[in-house]
N, C-alpha and C positions, 0 to 999 in steps of 0.2 A: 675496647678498653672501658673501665669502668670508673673512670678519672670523677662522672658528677656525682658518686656515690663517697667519695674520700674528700676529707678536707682537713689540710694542714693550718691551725688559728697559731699565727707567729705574733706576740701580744706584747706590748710594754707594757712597764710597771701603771699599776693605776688603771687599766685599761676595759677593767670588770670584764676579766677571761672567763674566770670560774661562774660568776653571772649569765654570762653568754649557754655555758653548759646546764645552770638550772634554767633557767629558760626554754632553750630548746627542749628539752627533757619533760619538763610541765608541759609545754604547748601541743603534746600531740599522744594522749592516753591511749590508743591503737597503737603503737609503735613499743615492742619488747625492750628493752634497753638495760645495759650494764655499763655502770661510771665504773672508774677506776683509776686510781691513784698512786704514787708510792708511797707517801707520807703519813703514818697515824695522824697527825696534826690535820693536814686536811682533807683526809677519807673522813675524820670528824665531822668538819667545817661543812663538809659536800653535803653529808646525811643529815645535818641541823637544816642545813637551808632548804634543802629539799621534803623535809617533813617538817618544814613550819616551826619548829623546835620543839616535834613531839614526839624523835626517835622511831616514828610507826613512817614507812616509808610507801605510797602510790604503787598499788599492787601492779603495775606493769615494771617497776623500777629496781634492779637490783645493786645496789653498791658494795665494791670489796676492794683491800687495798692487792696491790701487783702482785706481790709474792702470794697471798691466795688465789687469786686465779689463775698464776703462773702453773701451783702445786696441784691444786681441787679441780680448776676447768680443764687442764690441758695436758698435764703431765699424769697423773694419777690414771685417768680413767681408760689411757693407752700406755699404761708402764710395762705391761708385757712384753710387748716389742721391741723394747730398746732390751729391758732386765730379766727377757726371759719370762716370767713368769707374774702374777697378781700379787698384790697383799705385799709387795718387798718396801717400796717404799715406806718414810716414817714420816717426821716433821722437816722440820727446817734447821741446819748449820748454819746459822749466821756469820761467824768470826771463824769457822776453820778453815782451811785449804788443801783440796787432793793433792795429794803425794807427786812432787814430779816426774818422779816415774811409773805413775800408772796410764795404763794405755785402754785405748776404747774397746779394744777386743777384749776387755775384762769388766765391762760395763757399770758392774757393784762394784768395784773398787774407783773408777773411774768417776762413776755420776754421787757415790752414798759413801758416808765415816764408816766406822765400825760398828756404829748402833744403829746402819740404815738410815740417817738425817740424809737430806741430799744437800750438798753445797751449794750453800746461797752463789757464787761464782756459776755454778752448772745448770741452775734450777731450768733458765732459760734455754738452753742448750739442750737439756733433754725433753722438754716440752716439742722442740723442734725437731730432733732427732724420732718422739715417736710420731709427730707427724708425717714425716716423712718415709718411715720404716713403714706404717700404717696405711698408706695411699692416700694422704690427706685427711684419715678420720677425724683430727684435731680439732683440724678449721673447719669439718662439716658439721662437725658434731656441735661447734658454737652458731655456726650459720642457721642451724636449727633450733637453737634455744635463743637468738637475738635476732633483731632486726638492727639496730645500732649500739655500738659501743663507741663509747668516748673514753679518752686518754686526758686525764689531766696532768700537767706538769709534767710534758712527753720532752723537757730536758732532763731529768732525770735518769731517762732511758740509755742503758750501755748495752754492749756488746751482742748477743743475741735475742737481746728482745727486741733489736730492729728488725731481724733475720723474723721472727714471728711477726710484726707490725707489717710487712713487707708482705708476708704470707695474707694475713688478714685482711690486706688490701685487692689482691686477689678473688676475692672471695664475695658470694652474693652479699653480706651484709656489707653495711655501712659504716664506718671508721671515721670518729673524727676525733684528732690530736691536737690540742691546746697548750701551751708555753710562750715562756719567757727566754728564751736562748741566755738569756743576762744573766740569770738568775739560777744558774746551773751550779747549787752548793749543794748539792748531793748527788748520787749515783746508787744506780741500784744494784749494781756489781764492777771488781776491779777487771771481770777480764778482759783479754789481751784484743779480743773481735773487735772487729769494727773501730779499732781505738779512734781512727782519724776522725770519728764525727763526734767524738766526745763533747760535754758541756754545748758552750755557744757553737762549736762546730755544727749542732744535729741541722741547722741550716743548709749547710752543704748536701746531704742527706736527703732533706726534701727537692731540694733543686734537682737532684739528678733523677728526682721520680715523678716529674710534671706532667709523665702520662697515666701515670694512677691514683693520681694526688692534686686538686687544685690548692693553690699556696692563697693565703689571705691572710695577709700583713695588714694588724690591727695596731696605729702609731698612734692613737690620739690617751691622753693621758685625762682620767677625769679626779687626780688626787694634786698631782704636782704642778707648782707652777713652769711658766716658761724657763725661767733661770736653771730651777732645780732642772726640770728636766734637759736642760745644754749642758749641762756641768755632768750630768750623768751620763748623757749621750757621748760623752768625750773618751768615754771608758772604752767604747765598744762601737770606733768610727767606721766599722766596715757594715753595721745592721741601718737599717733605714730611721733617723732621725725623727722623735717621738713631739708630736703638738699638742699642748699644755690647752686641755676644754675649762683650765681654772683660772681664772681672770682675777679672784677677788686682792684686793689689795687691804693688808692690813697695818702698813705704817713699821715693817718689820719684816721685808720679804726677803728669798733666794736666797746664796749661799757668800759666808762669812766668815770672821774670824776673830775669836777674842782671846786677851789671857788668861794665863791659866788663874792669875791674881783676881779676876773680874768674875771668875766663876761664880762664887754666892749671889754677889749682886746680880747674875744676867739668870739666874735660879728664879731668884727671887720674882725678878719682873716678867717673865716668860712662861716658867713654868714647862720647861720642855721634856722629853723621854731621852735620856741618857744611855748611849748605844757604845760599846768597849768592842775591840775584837775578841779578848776574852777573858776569863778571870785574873790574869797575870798584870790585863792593863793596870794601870794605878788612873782612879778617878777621885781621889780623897775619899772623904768618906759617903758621897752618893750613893745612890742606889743606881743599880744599873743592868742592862741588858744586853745580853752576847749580839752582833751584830744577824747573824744567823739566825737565833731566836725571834729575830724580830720580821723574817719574811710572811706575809700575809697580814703584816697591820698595817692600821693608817695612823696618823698623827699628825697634830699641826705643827709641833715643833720638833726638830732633834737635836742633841748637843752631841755631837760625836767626840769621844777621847780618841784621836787617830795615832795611828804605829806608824815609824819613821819614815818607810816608805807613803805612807799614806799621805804624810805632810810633803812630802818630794811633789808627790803627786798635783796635790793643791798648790805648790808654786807652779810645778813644771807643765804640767798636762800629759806628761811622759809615764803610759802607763806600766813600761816594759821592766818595772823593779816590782811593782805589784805583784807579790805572792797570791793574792785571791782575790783578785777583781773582783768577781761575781757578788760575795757579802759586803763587798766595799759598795756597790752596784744598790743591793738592795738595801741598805744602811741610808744611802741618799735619799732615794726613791722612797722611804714610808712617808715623807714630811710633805705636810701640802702648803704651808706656807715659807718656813725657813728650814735651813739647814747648816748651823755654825760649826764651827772647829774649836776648840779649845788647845790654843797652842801655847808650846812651854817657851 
């Protein structure tokens, strides 16, 4: 088995994962490598840090977000296999959905619309399928153009792109998968595979592949303090408890709670980043940002406007009315020194 060639980075918030991957990436210009991500936001971020902020990327170094290498690396270049024949596929269906009654022995109506898109839902599915029709040409065919890929924000990951992860693991190259399990506010498709490792589940997922996979739980936090990170921890008591590498104390720490009357004045003296679940909150007339929007920044302070359950939450500790932990999760976690409530 080929377990010291795979590595699963399971990261809390704060824990400079994405660092981790430019790093390793820099440190060894002999080594082919392909990053990849689902997010435009940070297949951005990856390509800024890793060319310095000059856009021109270290000619060993290839970045693309999921769904192009899903479409360009793996599915495209063996679509005959699955669709019969070259040239059928087009772009990308983001928002449509095959027909429930189409069946795989009809393959173009199954994997593609009517103008040949393939469904973001199947993309990953037929990437797998010509591998498999193909004798593995997929994953040899990347095994030959990389030496290591890395998976960033591998909770994002649904349905058959484990099924290809899984495969890729396999395989002479080298695999290594970075996340947040927490932090699971997106997905790169609804379907129905795999559903049980969904979000903070993809944990479960790495455990049962310990022999092709070494796990390395990354818990130290270099943004949040100890408070912030117990209050956060609290969300999600079944993942390994996060230690706070931020000690600094500034007369204003961890997590609190003012009203909603004291808002201007706590404006005033603080000066924090105002975080809503979403445009419907009511923050007066603040400015302010979608909780979601706000994964991948840091900040010293945050004023959360929290939804009912959220305030449940902050008395009870009971996460089980939380419609979306995960943004409630990262909402917490941007702030490195406090993190108040603004309750009515």
């Amino acid at each position: 088995m080929q377990s010291h060639n795979n590595k699963a980075i399971i990261a809390a918030a704060g824990s400079r994962k994405t660092q981790h991957i430019i790093d390793q990436v820099l440190g060894d210009s002999t080594k082919r490598v392909l990053v990849t991500t689902y997010t435009n936001e940070n297949l951005n971020q990856i390509v800024n840090r890793l060319s310095a902020g000059t856009g021109v990327l270290p000619s060993h170094v290839t970045v693309m977000g999921w769904f192009t290498f899903l479409m360009n690396q793996c599915a495209r270049p063996y679509q005959s296999f699955v669709l019969g024949e070259t040239g059928v596929m087009g772009g990308l269906n983001f928002l449509g959905q095959r027909s429930r009654f189409a069946r795989k022995d009809n393959p173009k109506r199954y994997y593609l619309d009517p103008a040949s898109a393939v469904y973001r839902n199947e993309v990953a599915a037929l990437a797998c399928e010509a591998n498999q029709r193909s004798g593995g040409k997929v994953i040899d065919r990347l095994a030959g153009m990389y030496d290591h890929i890395y998976v960033d924000e591998i909770q994002d990951m649904a349905g058959y792109d484990l099924d290809l992860l899984n495969a890729l693991m396999k395989s002479p190259l080298a695999l290594t998968m970075v996340g947040d399990p927490r932090q699971a506010t997106f997905s790169t498709n609804t379907a129905a595979k795999n559903r049980q490792y969904k979000g903070s589940r993809i944990v479960d997922w790495f455990s049962e592949r310990t022999d092709l996979c070494a796990i390395d739980n990354r818990v130290e936090s270099f943004r949040c303090n100890q408070a912030i990170c117990d209050f956060a921890d609290d969300l999600y008591p079944e993942l390994p408890r996060t230690i706070s590498k931020n000690a600094e104390v500034t007369g204003h720490d961890g997590v609190s709670d003012i009203k909603m009357s004291d808002v201007d004045e706590y404006m005033q003296k603080y000066s924090p980043i105002v975080l809503r679940w979403n445009r419907q909150t009511p923050t007066g007339d603040l400015d302010a940002m979608n909780m979601g929007a706000s994964k991948g920044s840091t900040y010293d302070r945050v004023l959360i406007f929290p939804t009912k359950p959220m305030i449940a939450y902050y008395h009870t500790r009971d996460f089980n009315q939380l419609k979306e932990r995960a943004k409630f999760y990262v909402a917490v976690t941007r702030a490195k020194y406090s993190v108040t409530f603004a309750l009515p």
